[in-house]
N, C-alpha and C positions, 0 to 999 in steps of 0.2 A: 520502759525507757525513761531513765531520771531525766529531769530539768537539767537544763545547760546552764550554766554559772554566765554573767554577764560579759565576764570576757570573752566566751565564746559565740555571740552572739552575729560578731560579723562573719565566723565562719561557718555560721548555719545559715545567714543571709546567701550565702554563695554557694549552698547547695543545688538550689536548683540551674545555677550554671554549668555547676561540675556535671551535673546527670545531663546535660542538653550536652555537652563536649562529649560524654562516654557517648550517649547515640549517635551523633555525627562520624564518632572513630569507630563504633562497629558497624556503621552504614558505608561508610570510605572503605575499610579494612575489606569487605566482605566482598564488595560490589565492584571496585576501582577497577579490576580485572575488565570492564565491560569500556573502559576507554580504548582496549586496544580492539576492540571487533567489529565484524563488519556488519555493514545490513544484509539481511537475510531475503529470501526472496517468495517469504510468508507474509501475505500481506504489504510487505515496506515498499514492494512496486506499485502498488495504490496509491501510497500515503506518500512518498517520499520520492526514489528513483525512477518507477517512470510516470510520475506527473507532469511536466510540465508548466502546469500553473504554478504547482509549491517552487521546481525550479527557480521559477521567474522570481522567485523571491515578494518581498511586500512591495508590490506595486497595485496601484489604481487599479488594475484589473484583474490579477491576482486575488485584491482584498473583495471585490464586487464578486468575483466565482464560488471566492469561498461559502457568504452567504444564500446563493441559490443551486447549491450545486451538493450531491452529497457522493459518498466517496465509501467502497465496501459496503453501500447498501445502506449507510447512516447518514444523518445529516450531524457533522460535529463543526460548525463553523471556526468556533476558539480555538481547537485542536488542529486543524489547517493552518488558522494564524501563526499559531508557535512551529507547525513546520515552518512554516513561508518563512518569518524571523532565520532559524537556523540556515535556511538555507541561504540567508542574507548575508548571516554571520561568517558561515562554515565552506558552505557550498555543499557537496558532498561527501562532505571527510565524517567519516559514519562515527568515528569516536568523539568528537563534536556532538551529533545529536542524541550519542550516548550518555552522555555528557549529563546533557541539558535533563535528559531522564532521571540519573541520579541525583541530579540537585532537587529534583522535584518530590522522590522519592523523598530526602531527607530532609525536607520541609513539611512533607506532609507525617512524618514523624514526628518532629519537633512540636509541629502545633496539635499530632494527637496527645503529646505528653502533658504541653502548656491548658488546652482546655480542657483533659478529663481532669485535671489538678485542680483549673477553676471549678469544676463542675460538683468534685468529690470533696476536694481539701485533701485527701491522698495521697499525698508526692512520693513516696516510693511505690504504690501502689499504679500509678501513672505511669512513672518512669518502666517498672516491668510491662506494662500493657503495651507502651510504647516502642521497648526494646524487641517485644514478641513480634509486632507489626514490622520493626523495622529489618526482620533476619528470618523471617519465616519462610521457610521454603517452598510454600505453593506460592509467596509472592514475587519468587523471582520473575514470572512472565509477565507480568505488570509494567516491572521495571525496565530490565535486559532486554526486551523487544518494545525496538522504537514504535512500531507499527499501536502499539497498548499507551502512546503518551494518553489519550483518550482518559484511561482511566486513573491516573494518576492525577491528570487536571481536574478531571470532575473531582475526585477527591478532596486534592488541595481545596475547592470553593465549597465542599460541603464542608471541612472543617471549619472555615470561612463564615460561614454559615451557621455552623453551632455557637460560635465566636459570639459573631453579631446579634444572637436571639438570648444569649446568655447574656448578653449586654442589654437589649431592651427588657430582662426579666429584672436586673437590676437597677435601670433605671426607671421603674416604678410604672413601665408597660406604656399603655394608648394615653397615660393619663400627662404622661410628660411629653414635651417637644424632644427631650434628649430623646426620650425611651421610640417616641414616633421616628426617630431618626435613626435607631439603631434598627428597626423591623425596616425599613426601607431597605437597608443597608442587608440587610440578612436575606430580602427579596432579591438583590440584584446578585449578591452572591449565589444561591440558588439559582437563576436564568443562568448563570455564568457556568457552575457547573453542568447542568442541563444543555446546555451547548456546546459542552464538552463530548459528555457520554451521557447519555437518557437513563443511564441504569440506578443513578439517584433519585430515581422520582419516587421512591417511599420514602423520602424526606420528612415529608409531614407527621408521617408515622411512628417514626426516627423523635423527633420533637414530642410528639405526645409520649411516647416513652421519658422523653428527660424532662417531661413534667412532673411525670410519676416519681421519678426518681431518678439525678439527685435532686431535683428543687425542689420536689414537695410541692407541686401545685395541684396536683390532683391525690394529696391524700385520703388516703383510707383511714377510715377511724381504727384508734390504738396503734396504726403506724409509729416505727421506731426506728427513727433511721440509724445505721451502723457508726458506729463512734470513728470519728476522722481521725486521722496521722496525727498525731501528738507535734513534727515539727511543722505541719502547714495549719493555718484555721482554715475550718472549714467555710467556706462559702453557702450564706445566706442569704436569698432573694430578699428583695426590698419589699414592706411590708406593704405598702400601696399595689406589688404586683402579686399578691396572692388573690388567689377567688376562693368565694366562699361554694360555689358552682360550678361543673366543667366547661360550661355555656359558651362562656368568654373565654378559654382556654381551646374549644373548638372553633369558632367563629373565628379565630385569629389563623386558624390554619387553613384558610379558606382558600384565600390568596395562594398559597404554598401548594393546595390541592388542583386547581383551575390549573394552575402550569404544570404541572404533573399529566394531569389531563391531556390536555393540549401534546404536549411530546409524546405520549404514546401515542397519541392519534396520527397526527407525525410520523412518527417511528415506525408505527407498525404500516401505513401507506406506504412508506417507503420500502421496507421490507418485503410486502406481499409484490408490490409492481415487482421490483429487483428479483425476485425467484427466491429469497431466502424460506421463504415460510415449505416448513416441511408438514406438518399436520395436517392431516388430510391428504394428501397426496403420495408422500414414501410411508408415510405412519399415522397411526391414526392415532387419536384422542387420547384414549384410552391409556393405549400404551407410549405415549407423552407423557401422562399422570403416574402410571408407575414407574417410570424412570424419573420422575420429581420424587417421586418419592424417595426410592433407592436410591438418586445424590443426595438425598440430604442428610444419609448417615453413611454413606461414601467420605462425603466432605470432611464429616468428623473424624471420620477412621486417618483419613490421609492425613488431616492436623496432629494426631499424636502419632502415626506410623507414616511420614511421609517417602514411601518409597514408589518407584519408579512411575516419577514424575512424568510427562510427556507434554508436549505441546499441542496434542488433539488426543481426545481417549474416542471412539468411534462404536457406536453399537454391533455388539455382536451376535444380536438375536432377542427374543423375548425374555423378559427377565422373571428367572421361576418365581411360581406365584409364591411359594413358601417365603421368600426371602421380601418382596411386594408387600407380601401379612404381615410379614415380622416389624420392616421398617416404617409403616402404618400406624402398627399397635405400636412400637418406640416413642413416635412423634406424639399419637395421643396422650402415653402415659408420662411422660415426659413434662409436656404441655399442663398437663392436669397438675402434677407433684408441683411447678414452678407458679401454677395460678396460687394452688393453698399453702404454698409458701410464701405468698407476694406480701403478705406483711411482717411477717418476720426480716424476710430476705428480700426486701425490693429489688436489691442488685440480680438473684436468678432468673424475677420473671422481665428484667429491659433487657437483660444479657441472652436470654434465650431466644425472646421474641422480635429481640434483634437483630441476632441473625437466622431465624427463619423469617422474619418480615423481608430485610435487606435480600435477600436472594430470589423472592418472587421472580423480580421479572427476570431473569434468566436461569429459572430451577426447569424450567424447558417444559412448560405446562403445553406455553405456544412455543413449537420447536422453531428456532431460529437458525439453520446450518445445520450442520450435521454430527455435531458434537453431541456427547450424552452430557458429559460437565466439563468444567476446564477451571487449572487453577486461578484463570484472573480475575474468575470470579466471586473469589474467596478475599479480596483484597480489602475491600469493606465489612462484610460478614461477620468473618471470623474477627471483628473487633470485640462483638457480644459475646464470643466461649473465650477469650483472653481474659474479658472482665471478672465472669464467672468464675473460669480458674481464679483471678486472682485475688479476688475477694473472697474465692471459697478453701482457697490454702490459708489464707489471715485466719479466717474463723476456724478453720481446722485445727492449725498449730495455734491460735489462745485455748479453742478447747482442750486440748492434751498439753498443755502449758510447755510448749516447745519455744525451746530458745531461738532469740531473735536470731543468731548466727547461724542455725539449721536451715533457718526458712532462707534467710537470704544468703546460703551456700545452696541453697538448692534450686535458687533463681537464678543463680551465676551459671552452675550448670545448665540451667534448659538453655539459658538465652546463649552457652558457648555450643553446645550440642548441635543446635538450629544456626549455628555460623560455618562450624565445618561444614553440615550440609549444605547448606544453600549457597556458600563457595564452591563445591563442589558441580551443584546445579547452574549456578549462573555460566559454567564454562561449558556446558552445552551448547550454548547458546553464540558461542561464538562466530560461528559461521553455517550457512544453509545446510553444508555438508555436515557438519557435526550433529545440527540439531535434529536433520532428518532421520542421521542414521540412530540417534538416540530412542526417536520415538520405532523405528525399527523393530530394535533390540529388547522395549519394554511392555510393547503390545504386541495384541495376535491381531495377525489380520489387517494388518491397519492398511488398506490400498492408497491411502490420502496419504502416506508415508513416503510408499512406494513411486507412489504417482510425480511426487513435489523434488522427490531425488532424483527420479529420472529427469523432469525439466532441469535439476541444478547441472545433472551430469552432460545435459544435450547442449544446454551455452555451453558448457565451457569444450565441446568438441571431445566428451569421451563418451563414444557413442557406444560403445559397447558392454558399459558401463548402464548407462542411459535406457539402452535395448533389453537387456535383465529386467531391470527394475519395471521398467512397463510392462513387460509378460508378467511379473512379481503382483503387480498390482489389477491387470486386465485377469490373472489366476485367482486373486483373490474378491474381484467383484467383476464378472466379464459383463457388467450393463452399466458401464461406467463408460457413460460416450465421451467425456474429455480426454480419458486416456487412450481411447481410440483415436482420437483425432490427434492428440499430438505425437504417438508413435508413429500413425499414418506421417505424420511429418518429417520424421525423422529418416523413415525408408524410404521420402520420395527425393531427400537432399543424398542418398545413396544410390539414388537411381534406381530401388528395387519397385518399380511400377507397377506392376500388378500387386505385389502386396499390399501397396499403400495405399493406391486404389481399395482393395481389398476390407482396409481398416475405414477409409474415406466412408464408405458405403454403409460398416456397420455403424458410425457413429450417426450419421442420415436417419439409418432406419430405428435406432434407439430415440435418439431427441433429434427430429425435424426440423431443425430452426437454422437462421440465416447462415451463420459462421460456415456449419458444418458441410452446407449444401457451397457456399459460395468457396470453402477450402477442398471442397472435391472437384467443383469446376477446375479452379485452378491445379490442379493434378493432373485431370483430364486431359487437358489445356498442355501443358508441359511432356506427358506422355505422347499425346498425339506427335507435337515439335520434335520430340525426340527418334520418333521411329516414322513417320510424316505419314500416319495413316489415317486416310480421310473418314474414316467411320468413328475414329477417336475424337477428331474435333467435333463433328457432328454432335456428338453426344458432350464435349463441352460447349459448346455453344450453348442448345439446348440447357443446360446445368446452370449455365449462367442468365439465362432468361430467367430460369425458376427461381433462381437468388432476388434477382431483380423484383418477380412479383411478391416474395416472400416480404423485401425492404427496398420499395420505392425509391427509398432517399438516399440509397449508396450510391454513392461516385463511385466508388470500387469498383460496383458488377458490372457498371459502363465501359469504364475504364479496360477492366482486363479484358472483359466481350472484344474489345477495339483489339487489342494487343493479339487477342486468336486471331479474329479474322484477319488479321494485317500477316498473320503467320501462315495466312491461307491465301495470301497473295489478293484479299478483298480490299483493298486502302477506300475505295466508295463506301460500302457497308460502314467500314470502321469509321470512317468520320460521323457519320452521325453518331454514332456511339460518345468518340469524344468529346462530342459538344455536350453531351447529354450530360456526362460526367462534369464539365464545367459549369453547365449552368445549375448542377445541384452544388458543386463545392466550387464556386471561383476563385480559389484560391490554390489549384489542384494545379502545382507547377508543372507535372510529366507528361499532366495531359494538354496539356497546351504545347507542349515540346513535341510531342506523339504526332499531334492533330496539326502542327504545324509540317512535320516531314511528309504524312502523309497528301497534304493537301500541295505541296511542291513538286510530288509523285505524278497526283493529278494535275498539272498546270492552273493550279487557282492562285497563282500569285501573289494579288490583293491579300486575297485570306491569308494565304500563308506569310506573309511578313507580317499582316497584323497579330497571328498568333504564336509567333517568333518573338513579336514586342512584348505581348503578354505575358511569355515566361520569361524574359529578363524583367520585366516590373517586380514579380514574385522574387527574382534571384540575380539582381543585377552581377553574381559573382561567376557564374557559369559559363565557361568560355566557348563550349560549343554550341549557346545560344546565338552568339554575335557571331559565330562560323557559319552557322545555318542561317541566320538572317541575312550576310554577306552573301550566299552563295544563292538566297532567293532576288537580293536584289541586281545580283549578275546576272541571273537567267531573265532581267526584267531589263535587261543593257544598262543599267542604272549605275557604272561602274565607280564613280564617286563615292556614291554610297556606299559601295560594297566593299570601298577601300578601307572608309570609316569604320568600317562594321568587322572587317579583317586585324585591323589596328589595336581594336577594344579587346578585341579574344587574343591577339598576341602580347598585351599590355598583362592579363591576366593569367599568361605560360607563352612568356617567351616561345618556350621549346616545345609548338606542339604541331606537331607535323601535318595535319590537313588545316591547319589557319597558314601556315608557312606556304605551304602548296595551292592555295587557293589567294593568298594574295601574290606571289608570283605569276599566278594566271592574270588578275585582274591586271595588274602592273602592265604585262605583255599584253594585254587587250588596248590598254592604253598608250601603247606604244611604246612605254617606259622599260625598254628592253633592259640595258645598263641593270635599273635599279631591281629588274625580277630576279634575277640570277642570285643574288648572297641569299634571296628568301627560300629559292629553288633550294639550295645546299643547305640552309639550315633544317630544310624539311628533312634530305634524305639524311643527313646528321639523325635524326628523330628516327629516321623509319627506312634502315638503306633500302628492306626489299618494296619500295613503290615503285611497280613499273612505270606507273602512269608520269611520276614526276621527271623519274630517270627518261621518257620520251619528250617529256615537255623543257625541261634542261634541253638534252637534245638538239630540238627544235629550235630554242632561242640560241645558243651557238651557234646554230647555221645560219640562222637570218645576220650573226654579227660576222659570218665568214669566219668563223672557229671550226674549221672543219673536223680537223684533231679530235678536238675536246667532243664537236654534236657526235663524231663517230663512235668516242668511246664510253659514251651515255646513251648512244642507241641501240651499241649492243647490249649495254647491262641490261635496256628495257626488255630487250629478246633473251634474255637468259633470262629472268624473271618471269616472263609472258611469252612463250617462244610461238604462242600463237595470235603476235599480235600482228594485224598485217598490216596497218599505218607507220609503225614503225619498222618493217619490213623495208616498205616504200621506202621511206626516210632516209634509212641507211644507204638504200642502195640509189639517191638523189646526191646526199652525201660524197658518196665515193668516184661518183659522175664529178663532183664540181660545185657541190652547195644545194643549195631547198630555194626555192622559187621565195625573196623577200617578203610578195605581198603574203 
């Protein structure tokens, strides 16, 4: 490439603008599509929909959950914050947090282009690494699924992070205050990503690679590094930051190592409690290690043949040893060719060993989930085989002295190639239903598929739909007790009982644990109610005791134990129940509602107003709170109060026929005959078939000498209730001549 004549010198200043405008328009172009879609129901009810803390947006308490709380089994503090934010911003309008993804994405584009630039002096050679990063289609899950901001943030602060170390290697290291303040600064970016997503913690490692190369701080004798871009200078470290030793060059990543440390320790506590950790339990070691092995030339295959992508790849068995040997002996010889190349080619052995270093923790040594590989976690990785391609097409084409227009026609194509696709890929992703059926259609076997389209299809009430797909995926792994349990759920909101039961029972005897046993109680519980056979509750009863010894501390198994026995005409048993449920969750407003009717049942009065008060404290919005507290302090002759407490529930629905009816009673208790009556009518307005109001109207027309009117509301009470025999009476006082006033 000739020199540029001096007038062209501002519009070679402006190249590196123009290449940051092309990534931004093939990052928008490709991706924008993700503003119109929804959240998915992979993950994003963790992180996002049904959390509640993120809900609550950035509040005092919101911000204090995030850091002691972790979420899908990780602790990501930062990556909660930026929910909480959007949901500040947004609420939950999903193309919003989609939003928010893509800017992230194309910032951490931006600054891969701007620092390998600093790094290499390269600027076309950047700008392709950058363009690969930014359209590649194993990274669309990174992106397109909100539930992966995770990995996108850590990102952004590891680049962050190369940034600021590239900055203290230039400002002359430990030895300057500048240079002491840029390693500060590259420390706290690092925490930053690391509390994002833990899967940067080869960082360190990452660094000692770009000492070797491009800085040249750990050369090898007769090292030669590759001639820079003709229009960038190459960037060289300040001569104060060279060692003559690696000493000082490890010793400095010390700090970077200790918090690496620390987050696995971290991470994997949290994991193992959580049940992620599969090693040793579904699989063993062994066959962990060979399936690291095989993704790691999986990974490659898929980078130049990226087809059918999926959101989970799932094992489907031991993987033949031939193929375990093959990708073994690849890795070593591979590894070998790239060491006794490292001084010719420095760039093969950081490009290689960076992305087999970068993928450690997740090449599924220690299986985490149930996945064999997954594309997002190629999204760092594969920056090392971008480099290698692209440093090893430069060398390629000067060796066979291929024109500069070849090569960079042949980088227009990859990087347009890898846009159709990965547009095409990101609209999988549109919604639950597409992405599921996607991984469907492109794996065998996949029951995690099967299983996640069934929940899509059971919200949304296509149960038959729903019903498929769970035999789909119970066919395909039938010791898959989530899926047992939530079809069992599905046939008990169809009423098919013993079935569900049926599935209740296999999910029990597969995984033992609380959910399962306390979701067959409740079945049990429901079956019994439904057909009132007293051997069915027995045996929920019983189910919910075992819930209870299982997990002490649910209010639940209290709670609905209450709700059987109450269905078994117990209301004494049940109360202590409900108390029990309250005093582990006092903030348990039904059981206070529950525990209040039945203790009115019993004439406990006292209690029961008190715990009538206590569910309006919880839900001062609730209007058959103040109906029921009304109605306990009538039974207490307390009839002021109960007018007060009639008043509050009718302020809160006018129009609701047992508050209307029960303060027409108190009214007429009061004497207040006149003013009972419009409340008497507005009830039956609400509910014409109440016998009980239609005799109590009645009633108070004959105490005002309305005889007319008490006779023709005492018989509707008798064609409503033809067995009632007060109002029998009534009528036939009525027809005599009126009802005795008192």
């Amino acid at each position: 490439m000739s020199a540029a004549s001096p007038t062209q010198k501002p519009a070679r200043s402006l190249t590196p603008v123009w290449i940051a405008l092309g990534l931004v328009a093939i990052t928008l172009l490709v991706y924008w599509q993700v503003t119109g879609f929804d959240f998915v129901t992979y993950d994003d009810p963790d992180f996002v929909t049904a959390n509640p803390h993120v809900q609550a947006g950035l509040t005092a308490a919101s911000f204090k959950w995030a850091w002691h709380s972790e979420v899908a089994r990780n602790w990501h503090p930062i990556t909660m914050l930026t929910h909480m934010l959007d949901c500040q911003l947004y609420g939950l309008k999903a193309g919003r947090h989609h939003l928010t993804n893509l800017f992230i994405h194309m910032e951490n584009t931006l600054l891969l282009f701007y620092v390998l630039r600093l790094l290499t002096g390269a600027m076309w050679r950047s700008a392709f690494v950058a363009a690969l990063f930014a359209v590649h289609p194993l990274h669309v899950e990174s992106v397109a699924w909100i539930a992966e901001r995770k990995d996108l943030l850590s990102t952004l602060f590891l680049f962050f992070t190369f940034w600021a170390y590239l900055r203290y290697v230039q400002s002359a290291g430990m030895r300057s205050l500048k240079g002491r303040g840029f390693y500060g600064l590259a420390l706290l970016f690092f925490a930053l990503g690391l509390m994002s997503k833990p899967m940067i913690v080869t960082a360190p490692f990452v660094l000692l690679l770009l000492d070797y190369w491009p800085l040249g701080r750990l050369s090898m004798p007769k090292q030669k590094p590759p001639p820079a871009a003709k229009t960038v200078k190459k960037f060289a470290p300040a001569p104060a930051a060279k060692v003559a030793f690696p000493v000082g060059v490890l010793l400095e990543k010390i700090p970077f190592l200790v918090m690496s440390v620390v987050l696995c320790v971290v991470t994997y506590s949290i994991q193992q409690t959580g049940g992620a950790m599969q090693t040793g339990r579904t699989q063993t070691f062994v066959a962990s290690f060979e399936n690291a092995l095989v993704s790691y030339m999986r990974y490659i295959g898929k980078m130049f043949w990226p087809r059918h992508l999926a959101g989970l790849y799932l094992r489907a068995g031991p993987w033949p040893l031939g193929l375990v040997v093959l990708s073994a002996l690849a890795l070593v010889v591979v590894s070998i060719i790239v060491i006794k190349q490292a001084r010719r080619r420095p760039w093969l052995a950081v490009g290689w060993f960076w992305y087999v270093g970068t993928l450690v923790p997740v090449i599924g040594i220690v299986q985490v989930g149930m996945q064999t590989m997954a594309d997002r976690f190629t999204y760092v990785p594969f920056i090392g085989l971008f480099i290698i391609l692209t440093w090893g097409a430069c060398e390629f084409a000067r060796s066979r002295r291929l024109p500069e227009i070849a090569l960079g026609g042949a980088a227009l194509a990859s990087v347009a190639a890898c846009m159709v696709l990965t547009a095409r890929q990101v609209g999988y992703w549109k919604n639950s239903e597409t992405l599921f059926k996607r991984m469907v259609d492109v794996t065998e076997n996949n029951f995690m598929a099967h299983y996640n389209l069934a929940n899509f299809y059971a919200r949304a009430k296509r149960d038959g739909e729903a019903q498929d797909n769970y035999l789909e995926a119970l066919q395909e792994e039938p010791n898959y007790a989530d899926a047992h349990n939530n079809y069992a759920g599905l046939l008990l909101e169809e009423k098919h009982y013993d079935d569900a039961i049926q599935q209740y029972m296999e999910a029990v005897r597969l995984n033992p644990q609380y959910l399962y046993v306390f979701n067959y109680a409740n079945a049990m519980a429901d079956t019994a109610s439904a057909r009132h056979d007293a051997a069915e509750f027995a045996e929920a009863v019983r189910a919910f005791k075992r819930a209870q010894e299982m997990n002490p501390a649910s209010a639940d198994a209290h709670n609905n134990l209450a709700m059987t026995l109450d269905a078994q005409g117990q209301p004494g048993e049940a109360v202590a129940e409900y108390q029990a449920a309250i005093q582990l969750n006092p903030g348990y407003e039904s059981a206070y509602y529950n525990l209040a009717n039945d203790l009115a049942h019993l004439n406990r009065l006292d209690e029961c107003a008190a715990a009538y008060r206590g569910a309006i404290q919880l839900n001062p919005r609730r209007t058959e709170y103040y109906n029921g507290l009304g109605i306990c302090y009538a039974m207490q002759n307390k009839m002021a109060d109960a007018i007060e407490q009639f008043q509050q529930s009718l302020r809160l629905q006018p129009d609701n026929a047992a508050a209307n009816g029960n303060m027409g009673n108190a009214l007429a208790a009061e004497g207040k005959v006149d003013e009972s009556i419009p409340y008497y009518l507005a009830a039956l307005r609400a509910n014409p078939n109440d016998a009980q109001t239609e005799f109590n109207l009645g009633l108070t027309y004959s105490r005002q000498g309305k005889n007319a009117e008490a006779a023709t509301h005492l018989k509707q009470a008798l064609r409503l209730d033809p067995n009632n025999p007060q109002a029998r009476a009534a009528l036939q006082q009525v027809e005599k001549g009126g009802v005795n006033q008192k």
